[in-house]
N, CA, C and O atoms as a CHARMM CRD file, in Angstrom:
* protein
*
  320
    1    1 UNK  N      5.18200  22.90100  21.76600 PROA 1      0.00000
    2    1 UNK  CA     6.58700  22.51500  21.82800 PROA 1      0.00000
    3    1 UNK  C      6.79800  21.42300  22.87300 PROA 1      0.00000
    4    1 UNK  O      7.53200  20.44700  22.71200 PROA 1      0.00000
    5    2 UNK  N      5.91300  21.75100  24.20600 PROA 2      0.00000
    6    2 UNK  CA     6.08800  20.32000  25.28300 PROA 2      0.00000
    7    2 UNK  C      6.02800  18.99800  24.77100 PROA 2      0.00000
    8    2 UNK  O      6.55000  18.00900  25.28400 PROA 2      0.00000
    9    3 UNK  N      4.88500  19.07400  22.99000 PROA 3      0.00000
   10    3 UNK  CA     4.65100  17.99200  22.99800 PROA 3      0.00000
   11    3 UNK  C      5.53500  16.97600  21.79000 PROA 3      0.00000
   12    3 UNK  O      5.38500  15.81700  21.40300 PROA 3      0.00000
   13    4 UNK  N      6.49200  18.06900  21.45500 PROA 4      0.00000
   14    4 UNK  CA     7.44300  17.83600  20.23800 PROA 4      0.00000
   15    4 UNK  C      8.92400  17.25800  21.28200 PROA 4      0.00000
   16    4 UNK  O      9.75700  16.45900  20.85600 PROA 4      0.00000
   17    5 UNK  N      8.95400  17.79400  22.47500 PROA 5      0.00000
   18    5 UNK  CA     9.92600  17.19200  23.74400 PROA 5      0.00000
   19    5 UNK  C      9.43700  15.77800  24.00000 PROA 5      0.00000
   20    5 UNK  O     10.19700  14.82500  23.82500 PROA 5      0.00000
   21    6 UNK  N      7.99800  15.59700  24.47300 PROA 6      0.00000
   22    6 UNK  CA     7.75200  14.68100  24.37200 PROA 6      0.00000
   23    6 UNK  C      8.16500  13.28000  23.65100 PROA 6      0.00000
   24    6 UNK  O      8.75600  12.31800  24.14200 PROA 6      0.00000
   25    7 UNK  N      7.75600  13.43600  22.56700 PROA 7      0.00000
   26    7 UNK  CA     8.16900  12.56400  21.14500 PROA 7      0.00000
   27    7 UNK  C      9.27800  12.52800  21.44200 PROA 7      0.00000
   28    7 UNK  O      9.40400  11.61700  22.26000 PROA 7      0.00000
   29    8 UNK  N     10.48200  13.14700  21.19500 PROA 8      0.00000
   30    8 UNK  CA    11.53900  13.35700  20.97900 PROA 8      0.00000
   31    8 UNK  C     12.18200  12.31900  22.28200 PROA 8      0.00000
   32    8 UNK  O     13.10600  11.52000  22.13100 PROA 8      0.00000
   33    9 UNK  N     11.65900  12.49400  23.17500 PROA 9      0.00000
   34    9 UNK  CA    12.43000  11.74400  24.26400 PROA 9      0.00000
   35    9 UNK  C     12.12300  10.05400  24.19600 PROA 9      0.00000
   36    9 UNK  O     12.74200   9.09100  24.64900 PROA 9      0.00000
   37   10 UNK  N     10.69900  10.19700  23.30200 PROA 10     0.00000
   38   10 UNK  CA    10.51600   8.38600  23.33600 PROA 10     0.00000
   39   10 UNK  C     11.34900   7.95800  22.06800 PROA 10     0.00000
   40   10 UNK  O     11.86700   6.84200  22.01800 PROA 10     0.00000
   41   11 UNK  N     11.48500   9.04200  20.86000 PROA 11     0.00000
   42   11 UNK  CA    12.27200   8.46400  19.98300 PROA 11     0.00000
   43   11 UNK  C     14.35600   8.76500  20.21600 PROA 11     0.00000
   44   11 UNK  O     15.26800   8.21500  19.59800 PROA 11     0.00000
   45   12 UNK  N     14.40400   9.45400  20.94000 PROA 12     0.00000
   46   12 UNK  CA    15.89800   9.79600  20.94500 PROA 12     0.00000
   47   12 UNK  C     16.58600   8.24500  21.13300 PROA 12     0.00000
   48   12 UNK  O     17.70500   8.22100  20.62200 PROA 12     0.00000
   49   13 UNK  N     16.22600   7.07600  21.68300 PROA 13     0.00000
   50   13 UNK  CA    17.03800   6.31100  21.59100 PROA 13     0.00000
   51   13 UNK  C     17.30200   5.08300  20.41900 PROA 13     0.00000
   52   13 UNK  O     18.17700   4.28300  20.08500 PROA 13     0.00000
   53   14 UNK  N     15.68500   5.58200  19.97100 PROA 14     0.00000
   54   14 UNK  CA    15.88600   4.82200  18.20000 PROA 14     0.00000
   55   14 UNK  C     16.38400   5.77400  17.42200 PROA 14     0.00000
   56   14 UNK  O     17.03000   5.21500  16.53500 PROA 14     0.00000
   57   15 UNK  N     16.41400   6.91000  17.30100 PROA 15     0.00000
   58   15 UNK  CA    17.38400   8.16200  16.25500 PROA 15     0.00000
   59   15 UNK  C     18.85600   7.87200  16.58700 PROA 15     0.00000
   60   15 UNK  O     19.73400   8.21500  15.79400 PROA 15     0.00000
   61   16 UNK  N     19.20500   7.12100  17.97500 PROA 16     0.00000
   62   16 UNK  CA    20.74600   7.47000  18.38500 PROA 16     0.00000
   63   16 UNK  C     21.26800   5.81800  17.74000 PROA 16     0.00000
   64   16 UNK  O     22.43500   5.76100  17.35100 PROA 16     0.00000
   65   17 UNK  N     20.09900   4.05800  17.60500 PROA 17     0.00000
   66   17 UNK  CA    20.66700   3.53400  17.13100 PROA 17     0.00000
   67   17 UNK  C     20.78500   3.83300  15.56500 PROA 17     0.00000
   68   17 UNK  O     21.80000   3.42900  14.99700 PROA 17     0.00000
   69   18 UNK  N     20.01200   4.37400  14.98200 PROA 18     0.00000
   70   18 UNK  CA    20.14500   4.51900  14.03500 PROA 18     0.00000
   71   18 UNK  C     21.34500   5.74600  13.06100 PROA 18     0.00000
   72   18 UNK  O     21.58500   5.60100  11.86200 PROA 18     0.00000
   73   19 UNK  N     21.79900   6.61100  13.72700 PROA 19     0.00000
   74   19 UNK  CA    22.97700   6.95200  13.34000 PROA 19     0.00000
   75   19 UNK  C     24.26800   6.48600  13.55100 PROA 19     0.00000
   76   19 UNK  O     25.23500   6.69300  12.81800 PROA 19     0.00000
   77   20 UNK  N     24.23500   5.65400  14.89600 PROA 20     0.00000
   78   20 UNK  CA    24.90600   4.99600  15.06900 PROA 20     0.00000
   79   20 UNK  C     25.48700   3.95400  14.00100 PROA 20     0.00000
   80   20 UNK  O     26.58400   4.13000  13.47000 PROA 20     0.00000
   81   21 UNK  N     24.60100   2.76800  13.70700 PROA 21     0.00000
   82   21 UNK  CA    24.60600   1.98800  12.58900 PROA 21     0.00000
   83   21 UNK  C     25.03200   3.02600  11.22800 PROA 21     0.00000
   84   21 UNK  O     26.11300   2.74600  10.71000 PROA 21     0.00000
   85   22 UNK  N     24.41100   3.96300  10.74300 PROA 22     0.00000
   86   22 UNK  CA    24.95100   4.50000   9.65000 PROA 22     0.00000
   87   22 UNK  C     26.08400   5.08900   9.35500 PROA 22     0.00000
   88   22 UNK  O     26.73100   5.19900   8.31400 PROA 22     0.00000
   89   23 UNK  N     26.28000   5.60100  10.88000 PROA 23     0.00000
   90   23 UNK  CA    27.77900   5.85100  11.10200 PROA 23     0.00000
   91   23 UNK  C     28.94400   4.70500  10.68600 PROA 23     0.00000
   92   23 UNK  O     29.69300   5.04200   9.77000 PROA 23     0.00000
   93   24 UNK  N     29.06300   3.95400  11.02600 PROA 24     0.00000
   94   24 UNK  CA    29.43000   2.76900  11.48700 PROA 24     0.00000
   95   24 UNK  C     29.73600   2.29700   9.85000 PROA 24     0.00000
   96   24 UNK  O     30.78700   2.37700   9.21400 PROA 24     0.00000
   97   25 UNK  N     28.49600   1.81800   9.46900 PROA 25     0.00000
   98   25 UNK  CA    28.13600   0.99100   8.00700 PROA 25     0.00000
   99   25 UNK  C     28.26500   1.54000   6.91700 PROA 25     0.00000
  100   25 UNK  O     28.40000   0.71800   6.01100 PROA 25     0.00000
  101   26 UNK  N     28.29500   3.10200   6.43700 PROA 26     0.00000
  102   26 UNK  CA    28.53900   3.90300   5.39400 PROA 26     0.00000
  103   26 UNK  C     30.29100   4.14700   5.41200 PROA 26     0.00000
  104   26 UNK  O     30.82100   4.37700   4.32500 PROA 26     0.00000
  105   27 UNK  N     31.00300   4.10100   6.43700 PROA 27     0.00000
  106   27 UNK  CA    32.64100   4.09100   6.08900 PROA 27     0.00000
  107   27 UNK  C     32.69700   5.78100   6.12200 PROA 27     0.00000
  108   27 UNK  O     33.78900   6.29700   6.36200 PROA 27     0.00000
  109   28 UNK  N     31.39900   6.73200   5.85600 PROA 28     0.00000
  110   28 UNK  CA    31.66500   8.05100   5.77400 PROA 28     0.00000
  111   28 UNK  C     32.38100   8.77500   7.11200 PROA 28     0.00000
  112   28 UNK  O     32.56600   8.36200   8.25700 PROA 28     0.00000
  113   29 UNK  N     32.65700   9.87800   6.53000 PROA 29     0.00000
  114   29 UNK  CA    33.02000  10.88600   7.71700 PROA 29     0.00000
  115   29 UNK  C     32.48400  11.69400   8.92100 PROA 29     0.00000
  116   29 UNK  O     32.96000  12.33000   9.86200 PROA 29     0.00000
  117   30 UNK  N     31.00800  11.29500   8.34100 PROA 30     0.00000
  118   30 UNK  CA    30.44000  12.35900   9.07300 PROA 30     0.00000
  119   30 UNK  C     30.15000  11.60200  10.48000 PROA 30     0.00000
  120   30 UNK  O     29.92400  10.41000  10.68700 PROA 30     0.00000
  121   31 UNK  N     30.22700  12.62100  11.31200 PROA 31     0.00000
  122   31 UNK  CA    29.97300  12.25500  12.29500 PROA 31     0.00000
  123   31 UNK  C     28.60600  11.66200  13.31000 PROA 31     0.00000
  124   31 UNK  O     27.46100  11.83200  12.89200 PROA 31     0.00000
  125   32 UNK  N     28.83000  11.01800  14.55400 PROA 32     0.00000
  126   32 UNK  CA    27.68800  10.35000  14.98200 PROA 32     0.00000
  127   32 UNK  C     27.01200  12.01200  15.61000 PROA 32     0.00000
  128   32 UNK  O     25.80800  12.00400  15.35300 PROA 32     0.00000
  129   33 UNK  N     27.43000  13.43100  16.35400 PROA 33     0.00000
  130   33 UNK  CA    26.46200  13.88300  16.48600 PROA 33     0.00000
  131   33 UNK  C     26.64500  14.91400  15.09600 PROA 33     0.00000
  132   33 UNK  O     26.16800  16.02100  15.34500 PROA 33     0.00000
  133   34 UNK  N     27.13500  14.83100  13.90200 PROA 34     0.00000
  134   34 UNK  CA    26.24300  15.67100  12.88400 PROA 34     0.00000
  135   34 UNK  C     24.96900  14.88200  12.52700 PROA 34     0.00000
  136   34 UNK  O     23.92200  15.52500  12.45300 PROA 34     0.00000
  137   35 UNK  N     24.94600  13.45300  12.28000 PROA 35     0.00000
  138   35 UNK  CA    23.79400  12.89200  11.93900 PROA 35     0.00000
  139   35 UNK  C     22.36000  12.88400  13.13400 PROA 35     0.00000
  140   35 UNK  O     21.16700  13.07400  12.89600 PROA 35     0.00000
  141   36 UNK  N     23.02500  12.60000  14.38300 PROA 36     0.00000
  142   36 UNK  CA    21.87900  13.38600  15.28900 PROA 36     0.00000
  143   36 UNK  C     21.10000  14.05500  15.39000 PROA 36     0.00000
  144   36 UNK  O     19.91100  13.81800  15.60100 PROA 36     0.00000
  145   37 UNK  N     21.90300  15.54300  15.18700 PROA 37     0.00000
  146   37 UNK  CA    21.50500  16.71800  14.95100 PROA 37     0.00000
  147   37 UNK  C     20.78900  16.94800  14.08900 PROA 37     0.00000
  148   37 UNK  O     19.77100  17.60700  14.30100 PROA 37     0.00000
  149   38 UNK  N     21.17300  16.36600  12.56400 PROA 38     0.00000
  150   38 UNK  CA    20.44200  16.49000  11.55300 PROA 38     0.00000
  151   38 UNK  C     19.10400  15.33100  11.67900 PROA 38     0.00000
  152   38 UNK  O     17.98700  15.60900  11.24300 PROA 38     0.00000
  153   39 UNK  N     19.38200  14.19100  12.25400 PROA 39     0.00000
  154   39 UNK  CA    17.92400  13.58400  12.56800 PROA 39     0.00000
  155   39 UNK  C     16.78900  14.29700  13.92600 PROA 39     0.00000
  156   39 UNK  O     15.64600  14.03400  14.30000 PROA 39     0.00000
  157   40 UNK  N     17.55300  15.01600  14.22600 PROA 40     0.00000
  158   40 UNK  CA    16.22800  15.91600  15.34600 PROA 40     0.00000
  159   40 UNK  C     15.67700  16.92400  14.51000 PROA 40     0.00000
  160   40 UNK  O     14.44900  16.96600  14.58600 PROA 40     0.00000
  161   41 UNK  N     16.18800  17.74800  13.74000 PROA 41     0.00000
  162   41 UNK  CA    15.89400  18.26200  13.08400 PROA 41     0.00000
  163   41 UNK  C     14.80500  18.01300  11.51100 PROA 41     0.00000
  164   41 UNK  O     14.06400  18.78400  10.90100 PROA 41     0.00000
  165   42 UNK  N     15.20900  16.46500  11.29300 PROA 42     0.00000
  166   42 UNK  CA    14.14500  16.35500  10.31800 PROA 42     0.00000
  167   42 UNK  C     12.82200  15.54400  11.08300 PROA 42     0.00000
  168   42 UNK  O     11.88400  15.20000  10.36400 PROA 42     0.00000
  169   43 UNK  N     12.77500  15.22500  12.69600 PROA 43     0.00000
  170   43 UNK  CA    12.01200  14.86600  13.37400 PROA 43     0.00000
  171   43 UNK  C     11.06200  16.19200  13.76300 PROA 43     0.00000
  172   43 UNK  O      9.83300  16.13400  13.79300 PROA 43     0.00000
  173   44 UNK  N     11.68500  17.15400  13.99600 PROA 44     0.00000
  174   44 UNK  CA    11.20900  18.28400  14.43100 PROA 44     0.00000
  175   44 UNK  C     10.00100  19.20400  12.94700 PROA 44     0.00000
  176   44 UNK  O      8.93700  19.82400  12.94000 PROA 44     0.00000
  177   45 UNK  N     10.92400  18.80000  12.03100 PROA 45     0.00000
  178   45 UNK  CA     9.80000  19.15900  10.40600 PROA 45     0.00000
  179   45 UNK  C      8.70300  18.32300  10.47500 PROA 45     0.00000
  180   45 UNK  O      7.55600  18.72100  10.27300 PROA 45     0.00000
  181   46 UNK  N      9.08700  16.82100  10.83600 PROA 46     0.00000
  182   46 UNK  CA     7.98300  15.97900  10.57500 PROA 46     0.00000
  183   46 UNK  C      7.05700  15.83900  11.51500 PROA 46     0.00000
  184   46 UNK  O      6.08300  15.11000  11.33100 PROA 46     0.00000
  185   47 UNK  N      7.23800  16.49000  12.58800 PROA 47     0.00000
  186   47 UNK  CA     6.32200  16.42300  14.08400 PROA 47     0.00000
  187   47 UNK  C      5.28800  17.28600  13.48100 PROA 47     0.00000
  188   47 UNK  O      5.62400  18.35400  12.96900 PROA 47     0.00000
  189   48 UNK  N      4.01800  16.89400  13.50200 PROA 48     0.00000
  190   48 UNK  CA     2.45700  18.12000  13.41900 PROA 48     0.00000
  191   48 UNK  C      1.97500  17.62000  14.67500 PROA 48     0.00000
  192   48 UNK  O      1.89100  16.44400  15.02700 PROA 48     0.00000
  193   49 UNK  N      1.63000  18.79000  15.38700 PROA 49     0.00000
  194   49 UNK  CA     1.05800  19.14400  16.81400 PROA 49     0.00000
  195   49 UNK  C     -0.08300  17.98200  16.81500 PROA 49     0.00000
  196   49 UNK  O     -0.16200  16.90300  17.40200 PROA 49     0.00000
  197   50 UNK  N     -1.06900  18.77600  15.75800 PROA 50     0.00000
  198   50 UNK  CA    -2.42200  18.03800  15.03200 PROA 50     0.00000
  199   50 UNK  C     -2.73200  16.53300  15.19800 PROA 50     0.00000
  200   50 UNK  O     -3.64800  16.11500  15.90600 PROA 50     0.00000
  201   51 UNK  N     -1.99300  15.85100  14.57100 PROA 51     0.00000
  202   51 UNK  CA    -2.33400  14.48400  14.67100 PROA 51     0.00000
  203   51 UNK  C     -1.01900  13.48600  15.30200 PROA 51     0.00000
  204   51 UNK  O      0.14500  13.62900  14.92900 PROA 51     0.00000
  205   52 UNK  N     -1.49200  12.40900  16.37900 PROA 52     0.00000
  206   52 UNK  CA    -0.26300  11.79700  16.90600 PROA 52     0.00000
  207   52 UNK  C      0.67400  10.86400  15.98400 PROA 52     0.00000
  208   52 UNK  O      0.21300  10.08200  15.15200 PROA 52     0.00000
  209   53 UNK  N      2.11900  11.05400  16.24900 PROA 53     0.00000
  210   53 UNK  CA     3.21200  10.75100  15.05900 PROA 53     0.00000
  211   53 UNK  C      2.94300   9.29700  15.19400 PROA 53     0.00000
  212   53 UNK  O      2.47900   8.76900  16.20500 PROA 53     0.00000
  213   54 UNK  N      3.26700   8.70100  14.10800 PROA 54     0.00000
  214   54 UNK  CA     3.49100   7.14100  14.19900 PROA 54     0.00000
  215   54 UNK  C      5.14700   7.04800  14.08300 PROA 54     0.00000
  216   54 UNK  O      5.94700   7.63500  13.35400 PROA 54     0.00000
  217   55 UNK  N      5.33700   5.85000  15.33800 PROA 55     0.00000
  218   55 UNK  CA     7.28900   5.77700  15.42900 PROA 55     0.00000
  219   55 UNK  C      7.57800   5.22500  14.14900 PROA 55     0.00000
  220   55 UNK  O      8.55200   5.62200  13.50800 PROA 55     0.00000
  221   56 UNK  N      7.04400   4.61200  13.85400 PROA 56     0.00000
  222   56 UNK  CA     7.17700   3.23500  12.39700 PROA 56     0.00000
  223   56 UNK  C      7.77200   4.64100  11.26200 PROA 56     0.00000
  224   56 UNK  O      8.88500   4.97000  10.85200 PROA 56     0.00000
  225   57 UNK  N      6.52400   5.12100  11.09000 PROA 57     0.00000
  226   57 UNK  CA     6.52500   6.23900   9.95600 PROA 57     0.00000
  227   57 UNK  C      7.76200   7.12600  10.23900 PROA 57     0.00000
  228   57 UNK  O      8.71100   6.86900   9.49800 PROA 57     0.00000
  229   58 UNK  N      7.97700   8.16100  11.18900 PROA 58     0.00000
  230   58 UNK  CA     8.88000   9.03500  11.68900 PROA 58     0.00000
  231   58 UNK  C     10.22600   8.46600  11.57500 PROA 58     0.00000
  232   58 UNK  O     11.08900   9.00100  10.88000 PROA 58     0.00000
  233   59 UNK  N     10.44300   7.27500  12.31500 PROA 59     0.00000
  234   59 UNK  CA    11.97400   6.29800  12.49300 PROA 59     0.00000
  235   59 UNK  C     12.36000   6.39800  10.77700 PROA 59     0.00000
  236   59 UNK  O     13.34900   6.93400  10.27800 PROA 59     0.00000
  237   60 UNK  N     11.14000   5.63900  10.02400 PROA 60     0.00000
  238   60 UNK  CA    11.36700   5.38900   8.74900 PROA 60     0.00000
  239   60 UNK  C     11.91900   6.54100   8.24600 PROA 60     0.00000
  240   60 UNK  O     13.14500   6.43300   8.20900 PROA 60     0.00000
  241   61 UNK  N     11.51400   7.62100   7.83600 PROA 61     0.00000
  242   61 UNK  CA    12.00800   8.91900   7.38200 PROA 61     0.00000
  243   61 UNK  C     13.08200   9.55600   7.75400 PROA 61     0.00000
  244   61 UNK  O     13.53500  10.17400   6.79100 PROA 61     0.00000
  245   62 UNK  N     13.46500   9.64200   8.33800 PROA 62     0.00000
  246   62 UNK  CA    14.82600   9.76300   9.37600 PROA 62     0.00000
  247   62 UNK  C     15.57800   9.14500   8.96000 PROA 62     0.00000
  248   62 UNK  O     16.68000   9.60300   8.65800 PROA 62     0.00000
  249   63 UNK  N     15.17100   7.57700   8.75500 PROA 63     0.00000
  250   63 UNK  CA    16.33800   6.76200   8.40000 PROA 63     0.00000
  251   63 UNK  C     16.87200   7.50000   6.74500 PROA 63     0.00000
  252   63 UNK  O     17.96300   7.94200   6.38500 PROA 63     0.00000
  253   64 UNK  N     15.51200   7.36700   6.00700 PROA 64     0.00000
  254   64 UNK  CA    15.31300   7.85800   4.62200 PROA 64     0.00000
  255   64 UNK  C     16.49700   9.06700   4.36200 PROA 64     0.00000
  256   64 UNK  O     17.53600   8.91900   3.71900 PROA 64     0.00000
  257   65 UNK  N     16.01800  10.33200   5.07000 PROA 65     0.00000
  258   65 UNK  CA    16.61500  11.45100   5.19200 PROA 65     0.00000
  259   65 UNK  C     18.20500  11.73100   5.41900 PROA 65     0.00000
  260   65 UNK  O     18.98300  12.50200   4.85800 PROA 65     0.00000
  261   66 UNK  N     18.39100  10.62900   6.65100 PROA 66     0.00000
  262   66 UNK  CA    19.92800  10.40000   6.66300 PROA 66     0.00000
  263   66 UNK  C     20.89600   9.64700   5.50700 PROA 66     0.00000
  264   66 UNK  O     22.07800   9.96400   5.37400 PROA 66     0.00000
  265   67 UNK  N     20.42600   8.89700   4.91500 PROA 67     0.00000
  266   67 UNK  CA    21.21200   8.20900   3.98700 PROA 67     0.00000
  267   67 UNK  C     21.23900   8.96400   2.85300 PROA 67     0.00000
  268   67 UNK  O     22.18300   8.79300   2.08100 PROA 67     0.00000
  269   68 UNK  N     19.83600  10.29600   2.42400 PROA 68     0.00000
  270   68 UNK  CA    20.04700  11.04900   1.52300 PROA 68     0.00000
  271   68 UNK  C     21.15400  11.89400   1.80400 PROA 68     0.00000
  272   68 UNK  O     21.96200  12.24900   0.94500 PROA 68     0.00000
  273   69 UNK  N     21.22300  12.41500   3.74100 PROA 69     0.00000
  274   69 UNK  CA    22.42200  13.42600   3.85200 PROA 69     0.00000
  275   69 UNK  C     23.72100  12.98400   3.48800 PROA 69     0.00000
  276   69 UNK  O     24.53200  13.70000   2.90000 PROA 69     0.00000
  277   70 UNK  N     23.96600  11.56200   3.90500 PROA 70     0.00000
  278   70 UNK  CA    24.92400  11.06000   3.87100 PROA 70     0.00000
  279   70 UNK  C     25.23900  11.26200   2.14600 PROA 70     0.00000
  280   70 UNK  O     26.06800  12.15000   1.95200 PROA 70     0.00000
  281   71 UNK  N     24.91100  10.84000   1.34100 PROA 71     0.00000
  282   71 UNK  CA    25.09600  10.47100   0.29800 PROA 71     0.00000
  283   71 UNK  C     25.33600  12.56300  -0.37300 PROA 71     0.00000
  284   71 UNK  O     26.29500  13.12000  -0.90800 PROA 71     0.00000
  285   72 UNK  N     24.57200  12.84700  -0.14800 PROA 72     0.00000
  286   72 UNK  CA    25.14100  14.33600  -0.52600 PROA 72     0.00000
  287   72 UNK  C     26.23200  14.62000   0.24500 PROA 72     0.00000
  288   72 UNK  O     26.96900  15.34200  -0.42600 PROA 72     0.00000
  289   73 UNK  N     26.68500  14.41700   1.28800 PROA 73     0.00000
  290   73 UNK  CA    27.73200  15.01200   1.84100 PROA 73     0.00000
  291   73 UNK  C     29.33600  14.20800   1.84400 PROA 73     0.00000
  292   73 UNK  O     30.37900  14.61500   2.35600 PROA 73     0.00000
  293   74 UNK  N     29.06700  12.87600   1.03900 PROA 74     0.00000
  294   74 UNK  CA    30.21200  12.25000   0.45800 PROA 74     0.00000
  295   74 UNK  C     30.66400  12.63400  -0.78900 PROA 74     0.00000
  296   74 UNK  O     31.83100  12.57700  -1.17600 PROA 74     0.00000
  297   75 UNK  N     29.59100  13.07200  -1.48100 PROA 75     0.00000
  298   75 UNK  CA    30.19700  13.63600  -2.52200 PROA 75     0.00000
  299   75 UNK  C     30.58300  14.98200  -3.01600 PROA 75     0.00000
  300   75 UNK  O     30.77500  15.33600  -4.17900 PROA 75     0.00000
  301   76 UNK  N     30.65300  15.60800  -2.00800 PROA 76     0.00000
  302   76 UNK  CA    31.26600  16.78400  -1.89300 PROA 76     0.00000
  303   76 UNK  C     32.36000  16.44500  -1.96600 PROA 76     0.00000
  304   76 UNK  O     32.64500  15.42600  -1.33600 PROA 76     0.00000
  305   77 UNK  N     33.71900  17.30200  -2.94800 PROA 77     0.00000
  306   77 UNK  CA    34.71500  17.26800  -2.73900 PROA 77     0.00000
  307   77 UNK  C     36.21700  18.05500  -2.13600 PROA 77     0.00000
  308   77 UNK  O     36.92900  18.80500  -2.80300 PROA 77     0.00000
  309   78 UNK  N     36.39400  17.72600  -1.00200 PROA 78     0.00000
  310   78 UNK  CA    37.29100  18.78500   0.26700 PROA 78     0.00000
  311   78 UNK  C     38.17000  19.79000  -0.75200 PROA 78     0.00000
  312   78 UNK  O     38.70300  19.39500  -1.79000 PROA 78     0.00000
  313   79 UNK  N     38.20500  20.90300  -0.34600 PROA 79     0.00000
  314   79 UNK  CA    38.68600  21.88900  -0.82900 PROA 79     0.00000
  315   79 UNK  C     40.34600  21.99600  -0.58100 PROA 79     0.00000
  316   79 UNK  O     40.87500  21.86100   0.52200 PROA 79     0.00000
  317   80 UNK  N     40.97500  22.23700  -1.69700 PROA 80     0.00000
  318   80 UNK  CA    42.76900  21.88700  -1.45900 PROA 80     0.00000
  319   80 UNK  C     42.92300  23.66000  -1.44000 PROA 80     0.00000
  320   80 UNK  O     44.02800  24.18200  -1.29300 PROA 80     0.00000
């Protein structure tokens, strides 16, 4: 787990521009820390102890992952 903190602290400030921007550029609702949250979390699936992460690869997926959340969670429609 020290070494999933690790990672996490060299990538937290490319996960934070990058929700940022999607925040921003999608017009959606969701918020800058639901997409956070949900990008630590798909950082945290994609972390293996085993072999060291590549940022390129990880950033990429994240990005991937968020625009899938996004896109499922716009089309949900609010309950009257």
């Amino acid at each position: 787990m020290k070494d999933f903190e690790y990672y996490f602290n060299i990538l937290k400030k490319d996960i934070s521009k990058i929700c940022l921007g999607l925040n921003k550029g999608t017009g959606s609702e969701i918020e800058y820390k639901d997409l956070f949250q949900e990008a630590s979390i798909k950082l945290f699936y994609l972390y293996n102890g085993n072999i060291p992460p590549i940022k390129n690869y990880l950033l990429t997926a994240i990005k991937h992952h968020l625009i899938d959340y996004i896109r499922k969670n716009s089309r949900k429609s609010p309950v009257k």
